[in-house]
C-alpha positions as CSV (number, residue, x, y, z in Angstrom):
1,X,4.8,-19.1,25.5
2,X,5.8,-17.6,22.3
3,X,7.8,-19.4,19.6
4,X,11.3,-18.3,19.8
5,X,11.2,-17.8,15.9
6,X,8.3,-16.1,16.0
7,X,9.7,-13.6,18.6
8,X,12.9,-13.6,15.9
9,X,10.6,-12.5,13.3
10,X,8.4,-9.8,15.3
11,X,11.6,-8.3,16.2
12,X,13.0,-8.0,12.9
13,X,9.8,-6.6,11.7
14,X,10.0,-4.1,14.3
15,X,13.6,-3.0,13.3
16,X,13.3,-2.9,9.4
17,X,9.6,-0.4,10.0
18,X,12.2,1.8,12.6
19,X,14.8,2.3,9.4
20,X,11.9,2.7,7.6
21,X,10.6,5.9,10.0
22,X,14.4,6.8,10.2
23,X,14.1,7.5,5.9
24,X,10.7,9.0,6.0
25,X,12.4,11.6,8.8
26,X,15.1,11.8,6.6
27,X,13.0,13.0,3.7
28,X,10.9,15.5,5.4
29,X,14.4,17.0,6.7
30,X,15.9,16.9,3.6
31,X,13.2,18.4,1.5
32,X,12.6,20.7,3.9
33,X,16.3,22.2,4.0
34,X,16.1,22.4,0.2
35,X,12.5,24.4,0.7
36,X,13.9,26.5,3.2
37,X,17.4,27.7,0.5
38,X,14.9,27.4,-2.6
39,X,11.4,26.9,-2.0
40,X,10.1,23.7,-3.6
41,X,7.3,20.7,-3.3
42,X,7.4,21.0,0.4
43,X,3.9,19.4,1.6
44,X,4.4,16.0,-0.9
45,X,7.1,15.5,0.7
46,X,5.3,15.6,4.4
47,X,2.2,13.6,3.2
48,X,4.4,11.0,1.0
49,X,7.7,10.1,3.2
50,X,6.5,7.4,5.3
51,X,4.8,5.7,1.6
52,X,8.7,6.1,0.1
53,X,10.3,5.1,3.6
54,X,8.6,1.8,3.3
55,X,8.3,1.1,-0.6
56,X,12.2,1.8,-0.8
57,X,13.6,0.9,2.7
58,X,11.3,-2.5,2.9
59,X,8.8,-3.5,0.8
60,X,10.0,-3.4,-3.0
61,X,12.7,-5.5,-4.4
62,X,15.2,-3.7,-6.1
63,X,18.8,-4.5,-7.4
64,X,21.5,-2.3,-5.9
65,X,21.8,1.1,-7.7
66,X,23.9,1.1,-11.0
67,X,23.6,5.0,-11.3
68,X,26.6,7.7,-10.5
69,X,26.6,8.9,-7.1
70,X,26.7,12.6,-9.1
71,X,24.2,12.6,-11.6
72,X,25.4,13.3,-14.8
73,X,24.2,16.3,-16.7
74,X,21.7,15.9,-19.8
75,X,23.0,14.0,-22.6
76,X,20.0,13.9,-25.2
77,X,16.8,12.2,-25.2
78,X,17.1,8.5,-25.6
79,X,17.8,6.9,-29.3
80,X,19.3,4.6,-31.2
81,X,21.6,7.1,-32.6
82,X,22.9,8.3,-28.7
83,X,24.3,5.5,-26.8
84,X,25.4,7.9,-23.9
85,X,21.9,9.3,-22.2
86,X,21.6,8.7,-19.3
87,X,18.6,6.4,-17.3
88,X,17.0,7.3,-14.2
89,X,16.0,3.7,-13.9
90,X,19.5,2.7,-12.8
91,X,19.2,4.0,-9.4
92,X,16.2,1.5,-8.8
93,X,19.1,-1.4,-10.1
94,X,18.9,-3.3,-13.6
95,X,16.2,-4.8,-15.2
96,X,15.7,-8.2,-14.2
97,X,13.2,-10.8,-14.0
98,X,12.8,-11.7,-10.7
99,X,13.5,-7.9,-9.3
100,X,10.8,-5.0,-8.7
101,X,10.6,-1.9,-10.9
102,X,9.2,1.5,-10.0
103,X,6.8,4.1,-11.8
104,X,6.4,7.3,-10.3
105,X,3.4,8.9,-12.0
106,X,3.3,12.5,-10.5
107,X,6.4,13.5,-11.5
108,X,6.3,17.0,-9.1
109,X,6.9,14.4,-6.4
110,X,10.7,14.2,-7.7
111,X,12.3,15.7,-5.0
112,X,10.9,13.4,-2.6
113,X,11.9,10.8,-4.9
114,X,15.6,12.4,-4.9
115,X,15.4,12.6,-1.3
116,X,14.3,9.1,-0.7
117,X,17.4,7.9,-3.1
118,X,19.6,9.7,-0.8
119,X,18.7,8.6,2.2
120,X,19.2,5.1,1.0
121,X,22.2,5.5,-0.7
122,X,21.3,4.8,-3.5
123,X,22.4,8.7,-4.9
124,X,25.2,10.9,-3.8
125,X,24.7,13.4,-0.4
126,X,24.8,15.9,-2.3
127,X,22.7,15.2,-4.9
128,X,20.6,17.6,-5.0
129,X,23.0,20.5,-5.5
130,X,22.3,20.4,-9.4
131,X,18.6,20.6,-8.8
132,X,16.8,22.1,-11.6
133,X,20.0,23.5,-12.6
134,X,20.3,24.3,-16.9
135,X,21.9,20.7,-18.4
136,X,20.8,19.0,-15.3
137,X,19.4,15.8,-15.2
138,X,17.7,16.4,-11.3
139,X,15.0,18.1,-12.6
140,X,12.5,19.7,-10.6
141,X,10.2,18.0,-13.1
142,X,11.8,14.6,-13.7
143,X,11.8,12.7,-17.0
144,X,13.5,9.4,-18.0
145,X,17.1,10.6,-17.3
146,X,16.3,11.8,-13.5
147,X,17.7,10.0,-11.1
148,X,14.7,7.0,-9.8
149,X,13.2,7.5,-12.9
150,X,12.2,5.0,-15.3
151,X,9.8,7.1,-17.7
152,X,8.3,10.1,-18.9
153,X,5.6,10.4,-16.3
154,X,3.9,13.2,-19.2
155,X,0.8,14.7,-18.1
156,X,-1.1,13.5,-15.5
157,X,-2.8,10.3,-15.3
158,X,-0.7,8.8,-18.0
159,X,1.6,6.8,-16.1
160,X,-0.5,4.7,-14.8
161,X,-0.9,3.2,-18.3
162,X,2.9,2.9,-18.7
163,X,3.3,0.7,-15.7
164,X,0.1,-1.4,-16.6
165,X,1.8,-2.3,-20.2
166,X,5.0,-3.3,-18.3
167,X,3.1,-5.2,-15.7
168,X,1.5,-7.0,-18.7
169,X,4.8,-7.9,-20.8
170,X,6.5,-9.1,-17.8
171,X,3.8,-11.3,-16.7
172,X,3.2,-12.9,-20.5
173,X,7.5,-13.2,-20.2
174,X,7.0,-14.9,-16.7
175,X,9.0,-12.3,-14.2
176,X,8.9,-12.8,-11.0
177,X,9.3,-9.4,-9.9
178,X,6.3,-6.8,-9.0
179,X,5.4,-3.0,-10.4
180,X,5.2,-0.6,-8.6
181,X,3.1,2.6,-9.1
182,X,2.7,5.3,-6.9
183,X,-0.1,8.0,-7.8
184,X,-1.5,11.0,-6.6
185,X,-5.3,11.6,-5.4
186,X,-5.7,14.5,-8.1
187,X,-4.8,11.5,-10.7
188,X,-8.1,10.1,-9.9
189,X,-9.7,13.2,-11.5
190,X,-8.4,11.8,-14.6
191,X,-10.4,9.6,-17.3
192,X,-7.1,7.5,-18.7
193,X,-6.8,6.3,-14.2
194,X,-10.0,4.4,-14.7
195,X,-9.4,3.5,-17.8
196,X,-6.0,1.5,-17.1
197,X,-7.4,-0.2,-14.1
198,X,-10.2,-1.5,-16.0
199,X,-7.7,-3.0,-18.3
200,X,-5.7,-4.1,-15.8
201,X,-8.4,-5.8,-14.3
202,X,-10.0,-7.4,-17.5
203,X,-6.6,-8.8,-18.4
204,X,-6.5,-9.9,-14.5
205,X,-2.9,-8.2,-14.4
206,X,-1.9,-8.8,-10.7
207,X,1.6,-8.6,-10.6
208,X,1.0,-4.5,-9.8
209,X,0.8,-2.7,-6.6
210,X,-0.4,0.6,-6.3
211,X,0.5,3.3,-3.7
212,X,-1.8,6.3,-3.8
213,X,-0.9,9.4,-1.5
214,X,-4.8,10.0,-0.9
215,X,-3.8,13.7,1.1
216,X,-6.6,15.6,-0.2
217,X,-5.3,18.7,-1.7
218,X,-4.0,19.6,-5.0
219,X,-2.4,23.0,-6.6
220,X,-6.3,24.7,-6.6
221,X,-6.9,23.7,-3.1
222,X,-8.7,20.6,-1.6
223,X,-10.1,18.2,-3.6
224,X,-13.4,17.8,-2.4
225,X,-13.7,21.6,-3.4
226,X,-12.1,21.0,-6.7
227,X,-13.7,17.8,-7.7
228,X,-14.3,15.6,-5.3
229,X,-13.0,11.8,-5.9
230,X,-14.2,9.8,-3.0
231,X,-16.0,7.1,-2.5
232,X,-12.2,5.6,-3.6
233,X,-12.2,2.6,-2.1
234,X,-15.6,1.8,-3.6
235,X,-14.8,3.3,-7.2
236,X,-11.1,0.9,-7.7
237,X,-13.2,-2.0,-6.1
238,X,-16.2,-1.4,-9.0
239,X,-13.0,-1.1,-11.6
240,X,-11.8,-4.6,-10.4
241,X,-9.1,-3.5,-8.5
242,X,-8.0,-5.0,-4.8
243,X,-8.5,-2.7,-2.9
244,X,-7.3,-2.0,1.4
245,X,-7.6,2.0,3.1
246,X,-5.0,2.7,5.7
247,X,-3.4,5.8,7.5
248,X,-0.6,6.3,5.0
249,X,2.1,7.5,8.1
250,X,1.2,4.1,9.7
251,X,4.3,1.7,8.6
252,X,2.8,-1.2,10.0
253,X,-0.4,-1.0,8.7
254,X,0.7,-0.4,5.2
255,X,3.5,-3.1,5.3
256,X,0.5,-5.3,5.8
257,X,-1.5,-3.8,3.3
258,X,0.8,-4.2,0.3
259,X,0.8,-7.8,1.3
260,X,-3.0,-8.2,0.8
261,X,-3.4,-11.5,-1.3
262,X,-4.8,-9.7,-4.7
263,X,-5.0,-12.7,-7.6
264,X,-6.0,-11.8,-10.8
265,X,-6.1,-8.5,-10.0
266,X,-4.2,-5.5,-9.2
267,X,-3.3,-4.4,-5.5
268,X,-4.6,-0.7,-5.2
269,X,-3.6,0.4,-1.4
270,X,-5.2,4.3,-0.6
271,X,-3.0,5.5,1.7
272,X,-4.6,8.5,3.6
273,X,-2.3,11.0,4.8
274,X,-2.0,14.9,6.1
275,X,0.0,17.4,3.7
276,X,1.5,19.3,6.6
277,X,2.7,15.9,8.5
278,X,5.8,16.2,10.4
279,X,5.9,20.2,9.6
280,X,3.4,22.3,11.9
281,X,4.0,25.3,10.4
282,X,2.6,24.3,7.2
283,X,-0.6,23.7,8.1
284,X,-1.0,28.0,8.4
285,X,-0.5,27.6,4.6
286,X,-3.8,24.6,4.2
287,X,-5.1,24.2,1.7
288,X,-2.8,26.3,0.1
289,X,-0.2,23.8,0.0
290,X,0.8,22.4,-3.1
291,X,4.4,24.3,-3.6
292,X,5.8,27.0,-1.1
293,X,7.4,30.1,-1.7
294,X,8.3,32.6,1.3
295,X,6.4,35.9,1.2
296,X,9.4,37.6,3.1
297,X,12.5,36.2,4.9
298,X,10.8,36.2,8.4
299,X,8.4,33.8,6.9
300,X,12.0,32.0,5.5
301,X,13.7,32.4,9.5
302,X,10.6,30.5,11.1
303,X,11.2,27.7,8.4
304,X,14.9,27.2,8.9
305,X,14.1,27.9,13.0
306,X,11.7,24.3,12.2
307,X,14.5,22.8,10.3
308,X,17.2,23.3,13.1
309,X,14.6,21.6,15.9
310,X,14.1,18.4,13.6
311,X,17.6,18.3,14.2
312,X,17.8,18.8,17.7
């Protein structure tokens, strides 16, 4: 006979991953209707929604969003001198010790990022009408001010190192709350990557988790045919990373992963996915993948034909 509270508990796990699936959908639509009116970082969006379903609709904890439901335009670049800029970081809540903050490290992935923040209303329903719009802080590129962004992400690779200094001040400070990073496979092409987590690990900073969308292409094709990365799981392990590989569009299995005990080192959880996941047509497109413009408005019909099914 099962334990009533353990039936309870099952249940409830079963509901949160559903809103969590009910986000990731969300995403892919949403990104989708944006690629379909402007073209865009279409395929991130497919590989990555079920990682940014669960990170935002379960597994991290944030504050509630302090930032506008409209995102203000530009206002300069942070300084002393400019008390109005605006912060990204508000829409993931204030700074607090015992709450979670977010690094998103390949900053292309904004729109999925915006997307996500929508469907958890935590930005407007309309926020993406000023997308990389002059003055605009939604950029297609996002910086500090962007709505879910707490950083520069810069070039690639260099986030990573960002997140690993926070991770390190809050843990000397005491926090309670987690970082979170999430990375890109190509970012493991990149010298400063290995370098952080064998910091990381040296200084045994495990109050980081790591989400990398492991989906095997990049903007000059596949990665094994660019430079290939793998064995992951073996590399992060010999860096002195904790390390678990799961399907990145299970919910369940990476709930469990990103609870993997990890102390006195970092939580790195490879999340293998498939760029064209939840959109067919894309896969016509593989590996050419990494941002989709229409060669002519048939190709553009058969896109918004996809979109109007997803809503069916």
């Amino acid at each position: 006979m099962v334990d009533d509270g353990v039936a309870e508990r099952e249940r409830g796990n079963r509901a949160r991953l559903d809103d969590c699936q009910k986000i990731a959908d969300g995403i892919r639509r949403r990104v989708l209707s944006h690629t379909v009116t402007h073209g865009g970082y279409l395929s991130q969006a497919c590989s990555s929604a079920e990682i940014f379903g669960l990170l935002y609709g379960a597994a991290m904890n944030l504050g509630p969003s302090e930032g506008p439901l409209v995102p203000p335009p530009f206002a300069g670049a942070p300084s002393a001198a400019d008390p109005h800029h605006s912060s990204g970081m508000l829409y993931n809540g204030r700074r607090a010790a015992d709450k979670d903050r977010f690094f998103l490290s390949p900053t292309h992935y904004a729109l999925t990022l915006y997307a996500t923040l929508i469907e958890t209303g935590r930005l407007g329903r309309n926020g993406l009408n000023q997308f990389n719009a002059d003055g605009s802080t939604v950029e297609m590129i996002g910086g500090e001010h962007s709505p879910g962004h707490e950083t520069n992400g810069g070039s690639f690779g260099q986030t990573i190192s960002q997140a690993s200094g926070v991770a390190w001040a809050r843990k000397a400070k005491g926090d309670t709350g987690k970082v979170w990073l999430f990375l890109s496979d190509g970012e493991c092409q990149e010298g400063q990557t290995w370098e952080a987590m064998m910091s990381m690990a040296f200084h045994k900073i495990d109050n980081v988790k790591i989400a990398i969308d492991v989906n095997g292409q990049q903007v000059d094709g596949r990665t094994t045919e660019v430079m290939d990365i793998e064995p992951l799981a073996d590399k992060f392990a010999s860096f002195g990373a904790r390390v678990v590989r799961v399907d990145g569009h299970d919910l369940a299995a990476m709930s469990d992963a990103f609870e993997t005990p990890h102390a006195d080192m970092p939580l790195v959880v490879l999340a293998y996915t498939t760029p064209y996941q939840g959109i067919s047509l894309l896969q016509e497109r593989y590996p050419n993948l990494h941002y989709v413009r229409f060669k002519d408005e048939a190709e553009r019909e058969r896109y918004r034909a996809h979109l109007e099914s997803m809503d069916d």
